[in-house]
LOMI-31260 format. One record per residue (C-alpha): x, y, z. Coordinates in steps of 0.1 Angstrom, whole numbers, padded with zeros to 4 digits, always signed. Layout:
XYZ/...
//
This chain:
+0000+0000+0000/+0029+0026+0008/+0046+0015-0024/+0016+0024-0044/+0005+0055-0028/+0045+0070-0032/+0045+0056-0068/+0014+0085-0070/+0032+0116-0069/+0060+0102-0092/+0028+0092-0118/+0017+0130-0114/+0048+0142-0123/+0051+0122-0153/+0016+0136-0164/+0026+0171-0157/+0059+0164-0179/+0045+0156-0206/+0017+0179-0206/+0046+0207-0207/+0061+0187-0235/+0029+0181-0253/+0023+0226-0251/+0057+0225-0264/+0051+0204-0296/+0022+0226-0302/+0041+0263-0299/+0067+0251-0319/+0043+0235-0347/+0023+0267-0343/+0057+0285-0355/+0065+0266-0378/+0033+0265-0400/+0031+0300-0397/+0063+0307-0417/+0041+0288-0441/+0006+0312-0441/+0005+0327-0478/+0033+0309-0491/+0022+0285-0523/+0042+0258-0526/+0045+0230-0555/+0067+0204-0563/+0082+0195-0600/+0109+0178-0615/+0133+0191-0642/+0153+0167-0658/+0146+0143-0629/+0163+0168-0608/+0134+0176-0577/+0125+0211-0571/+0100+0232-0545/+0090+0265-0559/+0081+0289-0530/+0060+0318-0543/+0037+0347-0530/+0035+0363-0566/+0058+0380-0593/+0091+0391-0582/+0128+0385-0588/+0139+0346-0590/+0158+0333-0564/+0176+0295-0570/+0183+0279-0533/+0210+0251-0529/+0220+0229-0502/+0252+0214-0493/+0265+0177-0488/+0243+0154-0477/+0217+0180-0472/+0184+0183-0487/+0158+0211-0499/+0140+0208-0464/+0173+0220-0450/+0171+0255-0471/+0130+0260-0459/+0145+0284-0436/+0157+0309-0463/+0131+0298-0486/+0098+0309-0473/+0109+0345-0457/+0122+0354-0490/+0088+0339-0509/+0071+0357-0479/+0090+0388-0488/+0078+0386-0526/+0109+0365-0544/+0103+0335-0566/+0121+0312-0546/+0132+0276-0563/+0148+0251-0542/+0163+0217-0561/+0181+0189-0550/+0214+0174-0561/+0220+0142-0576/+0220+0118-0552/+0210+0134-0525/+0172+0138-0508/+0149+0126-0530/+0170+0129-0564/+0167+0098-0579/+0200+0096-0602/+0233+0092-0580/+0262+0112-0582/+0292+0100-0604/+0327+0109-0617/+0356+0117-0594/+0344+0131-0562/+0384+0148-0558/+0385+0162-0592/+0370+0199-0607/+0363+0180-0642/+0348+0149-0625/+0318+0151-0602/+0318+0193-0595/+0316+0198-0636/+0285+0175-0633/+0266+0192-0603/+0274+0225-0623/+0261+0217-0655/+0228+0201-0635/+0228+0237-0617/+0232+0253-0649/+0195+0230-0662/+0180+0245-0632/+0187+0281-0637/+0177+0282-0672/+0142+0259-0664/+0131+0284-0640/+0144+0319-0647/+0129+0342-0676/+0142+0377-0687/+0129+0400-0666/+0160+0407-0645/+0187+0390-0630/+0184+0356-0608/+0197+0353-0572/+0220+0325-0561/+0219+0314-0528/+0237+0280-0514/+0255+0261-0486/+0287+0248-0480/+0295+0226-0510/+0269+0245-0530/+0286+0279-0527/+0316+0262-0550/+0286+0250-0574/+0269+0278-0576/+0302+0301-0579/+0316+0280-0611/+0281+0281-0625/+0276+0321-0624/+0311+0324-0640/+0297+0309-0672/+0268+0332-0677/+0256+0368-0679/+0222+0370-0663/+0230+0366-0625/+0225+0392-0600/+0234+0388-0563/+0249+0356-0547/+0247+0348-0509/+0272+0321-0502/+0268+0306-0466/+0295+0286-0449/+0314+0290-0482/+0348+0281-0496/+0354+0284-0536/+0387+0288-0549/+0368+0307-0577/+0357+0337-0557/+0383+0359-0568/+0390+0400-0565/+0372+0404-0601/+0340+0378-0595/+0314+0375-0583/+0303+0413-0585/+0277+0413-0562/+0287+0386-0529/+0275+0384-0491/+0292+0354-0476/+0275+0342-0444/+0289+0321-0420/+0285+0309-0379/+0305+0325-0359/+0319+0290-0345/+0329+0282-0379/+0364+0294-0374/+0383+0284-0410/+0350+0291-0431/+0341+0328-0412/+0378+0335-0424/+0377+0327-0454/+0348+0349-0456/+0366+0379-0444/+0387+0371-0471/+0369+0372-0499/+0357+0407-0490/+0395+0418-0482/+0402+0410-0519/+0385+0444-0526/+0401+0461-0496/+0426+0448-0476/+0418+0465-0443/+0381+0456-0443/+0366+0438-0414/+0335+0417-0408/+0303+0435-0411/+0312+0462-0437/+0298+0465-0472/+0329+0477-0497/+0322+0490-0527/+0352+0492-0554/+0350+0491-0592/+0313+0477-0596/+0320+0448-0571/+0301+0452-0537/+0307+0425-0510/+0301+0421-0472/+0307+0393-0451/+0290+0388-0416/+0289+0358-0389/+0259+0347-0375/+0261+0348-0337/+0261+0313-0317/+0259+0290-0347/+0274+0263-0364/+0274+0244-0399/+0241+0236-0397/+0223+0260-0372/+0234+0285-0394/+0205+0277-0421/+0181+0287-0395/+0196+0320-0379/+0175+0347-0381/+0205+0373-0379/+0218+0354-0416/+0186+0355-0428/+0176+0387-0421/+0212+0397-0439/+0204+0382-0467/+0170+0397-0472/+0184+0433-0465/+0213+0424-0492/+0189+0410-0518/+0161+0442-0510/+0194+0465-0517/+0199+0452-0550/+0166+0455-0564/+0159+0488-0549/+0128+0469-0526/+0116+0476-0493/+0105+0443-0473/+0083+0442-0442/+0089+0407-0432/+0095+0392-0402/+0119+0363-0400/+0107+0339-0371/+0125+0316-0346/+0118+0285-0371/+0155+0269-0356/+0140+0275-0323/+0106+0261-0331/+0126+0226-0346/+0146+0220-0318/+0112+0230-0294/+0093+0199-0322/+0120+0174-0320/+0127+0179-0278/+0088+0180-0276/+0081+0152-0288/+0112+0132-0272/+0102+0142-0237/+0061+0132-0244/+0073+0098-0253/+0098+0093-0227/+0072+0103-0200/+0047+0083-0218/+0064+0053-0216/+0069+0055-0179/+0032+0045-0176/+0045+0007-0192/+0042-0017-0169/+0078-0026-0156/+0097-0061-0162/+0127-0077-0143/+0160-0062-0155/+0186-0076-0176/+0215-0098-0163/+0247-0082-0177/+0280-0094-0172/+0287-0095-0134/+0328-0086-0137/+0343-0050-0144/+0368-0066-0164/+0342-0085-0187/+0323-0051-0192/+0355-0036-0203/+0365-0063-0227/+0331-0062-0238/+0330-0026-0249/+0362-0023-0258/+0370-0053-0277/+0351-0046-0309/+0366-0008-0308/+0400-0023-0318/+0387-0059-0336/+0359-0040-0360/+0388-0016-0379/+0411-0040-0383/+0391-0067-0396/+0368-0044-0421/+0394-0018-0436/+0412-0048-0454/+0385-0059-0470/+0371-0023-0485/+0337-0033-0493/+0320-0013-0523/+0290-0028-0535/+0266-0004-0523/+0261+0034-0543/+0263+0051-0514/+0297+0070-0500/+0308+0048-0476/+0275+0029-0466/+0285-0008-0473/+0320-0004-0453/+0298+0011-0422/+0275-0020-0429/+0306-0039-0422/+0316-0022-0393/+0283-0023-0374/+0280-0060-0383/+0314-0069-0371/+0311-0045-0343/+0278-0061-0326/+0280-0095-0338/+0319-0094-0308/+0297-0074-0283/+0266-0104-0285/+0294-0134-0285/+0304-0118-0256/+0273-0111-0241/+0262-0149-0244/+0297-0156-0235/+0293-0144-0205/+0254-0158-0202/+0242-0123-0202/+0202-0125-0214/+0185-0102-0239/+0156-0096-0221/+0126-0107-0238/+0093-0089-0223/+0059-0075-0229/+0058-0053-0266/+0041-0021-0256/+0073-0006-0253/+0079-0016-0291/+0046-0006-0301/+0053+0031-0288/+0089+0033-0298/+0078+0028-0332/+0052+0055-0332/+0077+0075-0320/+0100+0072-0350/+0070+0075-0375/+0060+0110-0358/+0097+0119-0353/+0107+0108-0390/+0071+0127-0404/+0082+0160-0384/+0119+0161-0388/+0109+0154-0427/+0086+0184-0430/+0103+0211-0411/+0142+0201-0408/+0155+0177-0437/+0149+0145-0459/+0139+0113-0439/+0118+0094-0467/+0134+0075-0488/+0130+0067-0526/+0125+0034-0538/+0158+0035-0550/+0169+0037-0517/+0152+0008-0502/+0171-0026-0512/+0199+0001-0495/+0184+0002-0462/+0180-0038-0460/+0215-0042-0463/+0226-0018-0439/+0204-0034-0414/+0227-0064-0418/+0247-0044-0398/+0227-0022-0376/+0208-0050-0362/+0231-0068-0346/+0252-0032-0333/+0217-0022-0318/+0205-0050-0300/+0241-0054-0282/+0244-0016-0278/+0209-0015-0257/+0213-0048-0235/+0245-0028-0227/+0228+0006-0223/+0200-0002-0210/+0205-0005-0170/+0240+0018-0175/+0247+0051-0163/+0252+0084-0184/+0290+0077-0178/+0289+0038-0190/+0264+0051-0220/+0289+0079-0230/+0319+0052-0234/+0301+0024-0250/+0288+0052-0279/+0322+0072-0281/+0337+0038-0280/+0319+0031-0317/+0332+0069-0330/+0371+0056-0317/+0364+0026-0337/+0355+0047-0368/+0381+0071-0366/+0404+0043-0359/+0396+0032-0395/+0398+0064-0411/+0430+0063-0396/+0438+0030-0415/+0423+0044-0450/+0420+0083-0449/+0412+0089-0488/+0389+0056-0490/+0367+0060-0457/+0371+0100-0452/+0333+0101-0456/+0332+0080-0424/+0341+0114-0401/+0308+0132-0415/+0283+0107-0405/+0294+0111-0366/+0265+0140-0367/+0240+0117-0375/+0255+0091-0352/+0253+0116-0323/+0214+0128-0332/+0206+0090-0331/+0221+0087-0298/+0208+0114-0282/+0174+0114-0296/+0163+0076-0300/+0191+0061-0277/+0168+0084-0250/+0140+0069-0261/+0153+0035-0267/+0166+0030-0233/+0131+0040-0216/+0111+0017-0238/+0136-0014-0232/+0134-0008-0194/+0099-0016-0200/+0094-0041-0229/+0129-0053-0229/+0160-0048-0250/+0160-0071-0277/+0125-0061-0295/+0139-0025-0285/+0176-0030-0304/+0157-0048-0332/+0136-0016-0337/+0166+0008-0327/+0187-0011-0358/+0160-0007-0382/+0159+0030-0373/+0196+0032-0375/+0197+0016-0415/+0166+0040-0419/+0183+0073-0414/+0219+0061-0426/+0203+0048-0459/+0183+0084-0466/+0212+0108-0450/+0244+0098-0472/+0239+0109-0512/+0241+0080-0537/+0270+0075-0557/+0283+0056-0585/+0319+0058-0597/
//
């Protein structure tokens, strides 16, 4: 009787929880839609290239491009302020990435190989969906801003650029004319190269001054308290830019540019924090045996650190046309196939339990995938992309079920090794083959969101349903977002 009535207030708080997290979801998805009032937005392909126009009405063209492995979703925050604002704004897709079909190709270090393809593809955009009543604005990130550079060289009818997070050997004193370069402020080496680009007109300039000299105009600015990413939702960049692009063609916008980063991270947390508190309400199961020694822990998360490099790098998989997907496949595999020897080695059990825990961790991913999809960046995947997925989760499978028997009774100490435990392993192969699995050190963002997002959620539903119809879901998760995140590519 005391147990129940103390397990009361703990039940109320839960309900309190995730009624805060549930008035969260809703502010947030209140923001978000209304960056989308008055905007018209429709989907087309040109040349099986995909593309979002973003309109209000007539005005000047704007072409939006993202950067590796990005997506269109990931330029919506530039996209509708400017349509808000009265620009024709056209956001596309390279090849192989999002929803593009067609994989990339040629010779990823070489100008004439896979950059003279992604120009000329640019180039098919541009003239599809521009006309001649004035000049088009270009506007791209990271890789993009080298795209979009090379393509404006080759022709006559482009007005202003915005180049965020950019780096182009072709951004000289002469061209472009008309340039802001936007970068985060914690982007050290590309905010520099920023201020260079604007000291090529005058060598004393500093950040935040618009120079003026011989028909070239350029400023360069940092957004405050952002990164690589962040940095396609600041509102200090995007309010830049719209000043910058009203300057040029002598407008006068009365937009407001709204917290939509804010508003994404308020979405995703929401709706982590509903489910986690939601799941509290499963009924509990016996825990997990784990291994009873320190020293059989420790061999058992950091055995597979050292075994998984040196057994994969030899064998440099490449069957699969995506950058570095079948070695990580390989990796996984090997990875959690030593950590479940182990485990049965040491007659640790995977829990096998009740599968309401399943049952909500999987509605979790389909609202979490459906939202991050429609306000953040690509999660759906083409068909192409399917037979992709099933073989990664050759490898994910077995990685995820180990990694939550392991996690799921650990503490945030034990957690933090056995998942920085897996990035050492990846470096350590990068180390081994730096030009073949270089790839590898750009999917440790992804690796990190999974962590913190589903491992949170992962480890709450396995305490609950247990962790091997948990993993099994975790690992298809896992394949899910690695298979739609990396672009396709075919040598």
């Amino acid at each position: 009787m005391q147990r129940k009535i103390r397990s009361y207030p703990r039940r109320r708080l839960y309900v309190v929880n995730a009624l805060i997290a549930a008035l969260v979801i809703i502010i947030s998805v209140a923001v978000l839609e209304t960056a989308r009032i008055g905007v018209q937005i429709s989907s087309f392909e040109i040349d099986a290239t995909p593309v979002t126009h973003y309109t209000t009405g007539p005005g000047p063209m704007v072409v939006l491009a993202h950067g590796f492995a990005g997506s269109q979703q990931m330029m919506q925050g530039y996209a509708l302020p400017l349509a808000r604002a009265g620009y024709n704004v056209f956001a596309f897709e390279f090849m192989g990435h999002g929803r593009h079909s067609q994989p990339m190709s040629g010779d990823v270090s070489a100008i004439e190989g896979t950059t003279r393809l992604l120009v000329a593809q640019t180039q098919r955009v541009i003239d599809a969906v521009t006309n001649d009543n004035g000049k088009t604005v270009l506007i791209g990130h990271s890789m993009a801003t080298d795209i979009l550079v090379r393509a404006a060289a080759e022709r006559d009818d482009i007005g202003p650029m915005v180049l965020i997070s950019a780096f182009s050997q072709e951004i000289t004193a002469t061209k472009p004319l008309n340039l802001l370069l936007v970068s985060g402020a914690w982007e050290a080496g590309l905010r520099g190269f920023g201020l260079e680009a604007v000291q090529m007109i005058t060598p004393d300039a500093s950040e935040g001054e618009t120079l003026s000299k011989d028909g070239i105009t350029r400023r360069a600015v940092a957004a405050p308290f952002n990164e690589h990413v962040s940095v396609l939702q600041s509102r200090v960049a995007r309010r830049e830019t719209l000043i910058w692009l009203d300057g040029y063609f002598n407008r006068q916008s009365d937009v407001r540019i709204l917290p939509t980063g804010w508003a994404i991270l308020g979405l995703l947390g929401g709706l982590v924090a509903l489910f986690y508190n939601m799941i509290s309400f499963l009924p509990a199961r016996e825990p997990v045996a784990l291994p009873p020694s320190r020293l059989q822990m420790v061999i058992t998360l950091g055995a597979p650190v050292l075994v998984a490099p040196l057994l994969a790098v030899p064998l440099k998989p490449s069957f699969l046309p995506v950058l570095v997907a079948d070695y990580l496949m390989l990796h996984l595999l090997i990875f959690g196939v030593i950590q479940l020897g182990l485990l049965r080695f040491w007659r640790a059990t995977l829990g096998r339990g009740p599968f309401g825990g399943l049952a909500m961790l999987l509605a979790f991913c389909a609202i979490f995938a459906f939202a991050l999809d429609r306000y953040a960046a690509n999660f759906m995947p083409t068909s192409e992309r399917l037979w992709i997925i099933a073989i990664i989760l050759l490898g994910t499978l077995p990685y995820m079920v180990a990694d939550t028997v392991l996690s799921t009774q650990a503490s945030l100490l034990r957690r933090a090794c056995l998942r920085g435990g897996f990035l050492v392993s990846l470096a350590i192969a990068v180390f081994l083959d730096f030009e073949g699995l270089f790839f590898l050190i750009m999917i440790a963002p992804v690796l990190l969101l999974f962590y913190a997002v589903f491992g949170t959620i992962g480890r709450s539903a396995a305490a609950k349903s247990g962790p091997l119809p948990c993993g099994m879901a975790l690992g298809f998760v896992l394949a899910w977002a690695l298979g739609v995140s990396f672009p396709l590519f075919q040598p």
